[in-house]
C-alpha positions as CSV (number, residue, x, y, z in Angstrom):
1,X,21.5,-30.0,-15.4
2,X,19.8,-28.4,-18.5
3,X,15.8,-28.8,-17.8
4,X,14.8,-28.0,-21.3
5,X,12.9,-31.8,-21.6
6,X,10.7,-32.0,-19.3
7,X,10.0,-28.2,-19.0
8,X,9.4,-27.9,-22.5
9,X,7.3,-31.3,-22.4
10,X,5.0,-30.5,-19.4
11,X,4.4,-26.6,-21.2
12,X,3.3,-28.8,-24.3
13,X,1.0,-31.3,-22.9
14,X,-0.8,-28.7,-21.1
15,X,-2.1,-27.1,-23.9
16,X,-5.6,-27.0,-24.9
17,X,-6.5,-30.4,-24.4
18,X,-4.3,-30.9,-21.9
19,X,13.4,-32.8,-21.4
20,X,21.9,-32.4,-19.4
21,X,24.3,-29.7,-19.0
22,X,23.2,-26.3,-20.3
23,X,20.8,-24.4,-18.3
24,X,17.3,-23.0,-20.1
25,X,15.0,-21.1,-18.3
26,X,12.4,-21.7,-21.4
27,X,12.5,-24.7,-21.9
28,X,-5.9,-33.7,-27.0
29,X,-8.5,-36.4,-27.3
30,X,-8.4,-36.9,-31.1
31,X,-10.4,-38.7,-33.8
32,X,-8.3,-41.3,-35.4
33,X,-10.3,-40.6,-38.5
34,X,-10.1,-36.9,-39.3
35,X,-7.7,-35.7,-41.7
36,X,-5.7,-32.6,-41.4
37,X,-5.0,-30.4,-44.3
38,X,-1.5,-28.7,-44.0
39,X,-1.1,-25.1,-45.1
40,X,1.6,-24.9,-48.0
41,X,1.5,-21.2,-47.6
42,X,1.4,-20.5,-44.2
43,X,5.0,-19.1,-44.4
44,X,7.4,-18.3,-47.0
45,X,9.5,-20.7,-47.0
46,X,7.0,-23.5,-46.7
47,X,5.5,-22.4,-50.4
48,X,8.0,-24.3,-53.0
49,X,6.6,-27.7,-51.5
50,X,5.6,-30.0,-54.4
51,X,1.5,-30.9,-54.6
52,X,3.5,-34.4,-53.9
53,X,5.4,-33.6,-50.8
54,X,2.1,-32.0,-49.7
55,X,0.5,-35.2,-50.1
56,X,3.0,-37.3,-48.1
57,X,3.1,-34.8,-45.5
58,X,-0.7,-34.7,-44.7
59,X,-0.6,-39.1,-45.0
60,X,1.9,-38.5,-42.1
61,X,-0.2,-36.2,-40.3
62,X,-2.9,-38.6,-40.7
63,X,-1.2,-41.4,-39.5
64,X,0.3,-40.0,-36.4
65,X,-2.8,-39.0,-35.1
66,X,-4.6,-42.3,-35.0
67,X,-0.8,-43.5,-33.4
68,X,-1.8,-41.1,-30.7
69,X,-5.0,-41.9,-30.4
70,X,-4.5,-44.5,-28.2
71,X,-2.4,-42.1,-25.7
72,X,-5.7,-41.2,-23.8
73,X,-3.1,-42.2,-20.7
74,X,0.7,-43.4,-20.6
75,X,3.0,-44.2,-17.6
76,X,6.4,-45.4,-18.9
77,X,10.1,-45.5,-17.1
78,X,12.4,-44.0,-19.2
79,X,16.2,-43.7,-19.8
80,X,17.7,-40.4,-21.0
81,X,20.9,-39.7,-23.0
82,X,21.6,-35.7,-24.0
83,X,23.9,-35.3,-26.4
84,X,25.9,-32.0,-27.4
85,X,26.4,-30.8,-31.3
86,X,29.9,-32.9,-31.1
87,X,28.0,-36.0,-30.5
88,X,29.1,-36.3,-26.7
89,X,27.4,-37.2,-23.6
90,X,26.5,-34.6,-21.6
91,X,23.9,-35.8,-19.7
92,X,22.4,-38.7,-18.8
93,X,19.1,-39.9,-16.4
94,X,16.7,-42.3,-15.3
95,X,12.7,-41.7,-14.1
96,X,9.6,-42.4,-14.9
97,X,7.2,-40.2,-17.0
98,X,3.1,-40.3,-16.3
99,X,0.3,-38.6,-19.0
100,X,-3.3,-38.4,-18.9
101,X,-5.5,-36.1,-20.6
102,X,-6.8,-33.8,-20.3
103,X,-4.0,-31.5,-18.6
104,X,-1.8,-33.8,-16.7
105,X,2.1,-34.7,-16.9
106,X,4.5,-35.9,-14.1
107,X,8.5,-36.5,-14.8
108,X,10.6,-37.9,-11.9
109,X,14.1,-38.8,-12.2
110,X,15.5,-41.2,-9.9
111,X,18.8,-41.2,-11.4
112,X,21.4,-39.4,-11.4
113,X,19.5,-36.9,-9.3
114,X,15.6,-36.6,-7.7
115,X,13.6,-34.3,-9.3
116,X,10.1,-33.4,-9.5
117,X,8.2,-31.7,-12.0
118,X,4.3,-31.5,-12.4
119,X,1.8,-30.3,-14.6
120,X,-1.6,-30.1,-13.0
121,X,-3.4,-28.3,-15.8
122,X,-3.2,-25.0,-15.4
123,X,0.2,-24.6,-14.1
124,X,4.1,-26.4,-14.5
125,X,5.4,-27.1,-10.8
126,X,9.2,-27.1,-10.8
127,X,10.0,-28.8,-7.8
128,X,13.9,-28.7,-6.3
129,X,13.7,-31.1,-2.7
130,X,17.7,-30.2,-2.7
131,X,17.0,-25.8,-2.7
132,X,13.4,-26.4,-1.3
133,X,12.3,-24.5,-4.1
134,X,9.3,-24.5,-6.6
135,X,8.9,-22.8,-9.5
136,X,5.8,-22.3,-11.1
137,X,5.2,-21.3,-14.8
138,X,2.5,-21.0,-16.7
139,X,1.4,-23.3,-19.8
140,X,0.4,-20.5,-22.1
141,X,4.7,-19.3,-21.8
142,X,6.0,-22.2,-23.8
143,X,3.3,-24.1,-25.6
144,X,3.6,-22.0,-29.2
145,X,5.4,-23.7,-31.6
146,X,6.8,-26.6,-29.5
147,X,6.4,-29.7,-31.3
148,X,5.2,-31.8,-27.9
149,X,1.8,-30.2,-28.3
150,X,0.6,-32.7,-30.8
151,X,0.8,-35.8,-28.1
152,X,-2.2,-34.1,-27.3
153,X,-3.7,-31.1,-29.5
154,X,-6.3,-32.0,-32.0
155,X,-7.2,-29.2,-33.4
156,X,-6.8,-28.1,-36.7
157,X,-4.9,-24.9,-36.2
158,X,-2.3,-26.5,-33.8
159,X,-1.3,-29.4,-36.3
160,X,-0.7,-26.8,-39.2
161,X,2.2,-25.3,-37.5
162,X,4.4,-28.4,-38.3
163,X,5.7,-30.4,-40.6
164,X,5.2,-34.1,-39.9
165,X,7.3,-36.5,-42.3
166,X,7.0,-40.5,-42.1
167,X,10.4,-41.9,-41.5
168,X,11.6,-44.9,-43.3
169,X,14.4,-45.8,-41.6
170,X,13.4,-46.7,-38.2
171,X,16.4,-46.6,-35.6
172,X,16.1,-49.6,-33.9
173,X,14.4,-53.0,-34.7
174,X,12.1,-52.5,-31.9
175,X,11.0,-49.5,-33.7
176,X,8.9,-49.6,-36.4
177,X,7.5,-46.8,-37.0
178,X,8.8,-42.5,-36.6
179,X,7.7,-39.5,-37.3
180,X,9.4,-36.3,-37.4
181,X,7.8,-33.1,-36.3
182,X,9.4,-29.7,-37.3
183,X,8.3,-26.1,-36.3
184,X,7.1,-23.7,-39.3
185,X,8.6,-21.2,-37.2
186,X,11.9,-20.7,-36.3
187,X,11.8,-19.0,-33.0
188,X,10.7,-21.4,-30.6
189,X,13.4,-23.6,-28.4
190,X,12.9,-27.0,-30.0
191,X,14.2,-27.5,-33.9
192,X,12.7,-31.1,-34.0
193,X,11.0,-33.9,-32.0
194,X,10.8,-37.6,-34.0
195,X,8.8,-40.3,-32.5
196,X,9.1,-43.6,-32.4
197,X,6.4,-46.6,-31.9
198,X,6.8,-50.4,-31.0
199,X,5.3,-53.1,-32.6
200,X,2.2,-53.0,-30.6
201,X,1.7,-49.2,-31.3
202,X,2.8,-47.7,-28.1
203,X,5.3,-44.8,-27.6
204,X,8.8,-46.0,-27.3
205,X,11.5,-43.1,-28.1
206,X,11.3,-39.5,-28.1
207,X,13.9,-37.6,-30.0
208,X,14.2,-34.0,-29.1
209,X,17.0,-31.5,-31.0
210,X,16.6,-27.9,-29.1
211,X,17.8,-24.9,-30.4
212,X,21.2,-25.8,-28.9
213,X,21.9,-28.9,-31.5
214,X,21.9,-30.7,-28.1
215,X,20.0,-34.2,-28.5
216,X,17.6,-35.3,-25.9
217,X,17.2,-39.0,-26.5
218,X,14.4,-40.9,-24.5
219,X,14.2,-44.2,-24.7
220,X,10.6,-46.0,-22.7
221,X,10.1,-49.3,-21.0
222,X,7.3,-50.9,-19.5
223,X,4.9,-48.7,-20.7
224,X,1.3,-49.0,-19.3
225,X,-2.2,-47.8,-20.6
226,X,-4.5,-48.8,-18.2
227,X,-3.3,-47.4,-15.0
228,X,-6.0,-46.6,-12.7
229,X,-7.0,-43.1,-13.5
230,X,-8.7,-42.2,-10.0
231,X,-5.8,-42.8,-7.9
232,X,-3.2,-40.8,-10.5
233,X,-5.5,-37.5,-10.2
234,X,-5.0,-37.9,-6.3
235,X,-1.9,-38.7,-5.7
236,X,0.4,-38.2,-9.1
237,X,-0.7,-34.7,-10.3
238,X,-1.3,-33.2,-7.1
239,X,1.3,-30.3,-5.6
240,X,1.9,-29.8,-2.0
241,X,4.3,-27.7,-1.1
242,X,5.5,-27.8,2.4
243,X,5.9,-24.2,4.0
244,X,9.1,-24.1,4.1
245,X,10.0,-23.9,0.7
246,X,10.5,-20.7,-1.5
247,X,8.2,-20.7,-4.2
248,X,8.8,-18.5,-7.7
249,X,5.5,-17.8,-8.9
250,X,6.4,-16.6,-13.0
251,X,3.1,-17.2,-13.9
């Protein structure tokens, strides 16, 4: 099962503030109001863009931060389809995925496999019940120029290493609203991520292309905002692992 989606999630919403067949080994709170000036010149191949395409391009970035605004905390079962560059079905899986800022993430898949993986803040816990293995990588590894940063990074110097376009063509009809991040650079794992909002302004598909052209396609339900916060520190984003298990400390 490839990992790159949740590994390459957890690295990203552990950044400063606080996703199959292929293996990868690679795989913040904001103000609604503040605008965010993208860098036409940051790299070469970013200067041709029209004063007008700059325009649209900061509207967007303006936009999707007030969407994800209200992202303070999000708990959402999800439904996973991975597709290869041919358009097939690779992969498929079920789970639930739980954020809170700052610093914590939690994916479990229920389906077809369990699987654990946690990010407590300082750390990504891999957890394998069927090797009794954890792995443990640090959030500083993958964070750099993976587009699942801006879920939570506010700052300034974060947001100008991407390219955010307003789609106008939503997907589905309970999607009204996506927005397409792209790297600047071209090194990092992920090529694109495009995010989708309901009706009511909540998260409802994440669209991941990785450096693959595989298609990580993850579709929310019942999504809750107000889960109680006390309880999740305590029992959702803690990691204990039982002494038995090998651990593979890469941090």
């Amino acid at each position: 099962m490839n990992k790159v989606v949740p590994i390459m999630m957890a690295m990203a919403l552990t950044a400063p503030l606080s996703l199959s067949a292929m293996p990868v080994e690679a795989i913040n709170d904001i103000s609604g109001e503040a605008a965010v000036v993208v860098e036409s010149a940051t790299k070469p191949e970013f200067t041709s863009h029209s004063a007008e395409q700059i325009s649209k391009a900061d509207d967007a970035n303006v936009l999707l931060k007030k969407r994800l605004h209200g992202l303070q905390q999000y708990q959402a079962a999800f439904n996973q389809t991975v597709t290869d560059a041919q358009g097939n079905i690779v992969h498929e899986a079920q789970g639930t995925l739980t954020m809170m800022r700052p610093n914590k993430l939690r994916w479990e898949t229920t389906f077809p496999d369990e699987t654990l993986l946690i990010a407590d803040g300082e750390a990504v816990w891999n957890i394998d019940t069927f090797v009794e293995q954890v792995t443990i990588i640090s959030q500083d590894r993958a964070i750099k120029d993976n587009p699942i940063v801006l879920l939570t990074a506010n700052d300034d110097e974060t947001w100008n290493s991407f390219v955010i376009s307003k789609l106008d063509d939503a997907k589905a009809s309970s999607t009204l609203e996506q927005y397409q991040i792209v790297p600047k650079s071209t090194d990092g794992q992920i090529k694109s991520l495009t995010l989708g909002f309901n009706s009511d302004g909540i998260l409802s598909t994440l669209d991941m292309l990785d450096a693959q052209d595989q298609t990580s396609a993850l579709v929310f339900s019942n999504q809750d905002l107000d889960f109680a916060i006390d309880t999740a520190k305590d029992n959702l984003f803690s990691v204990d692992v039982p002494q038995s298990y090998i651990i593979d400390d890469q941090r």
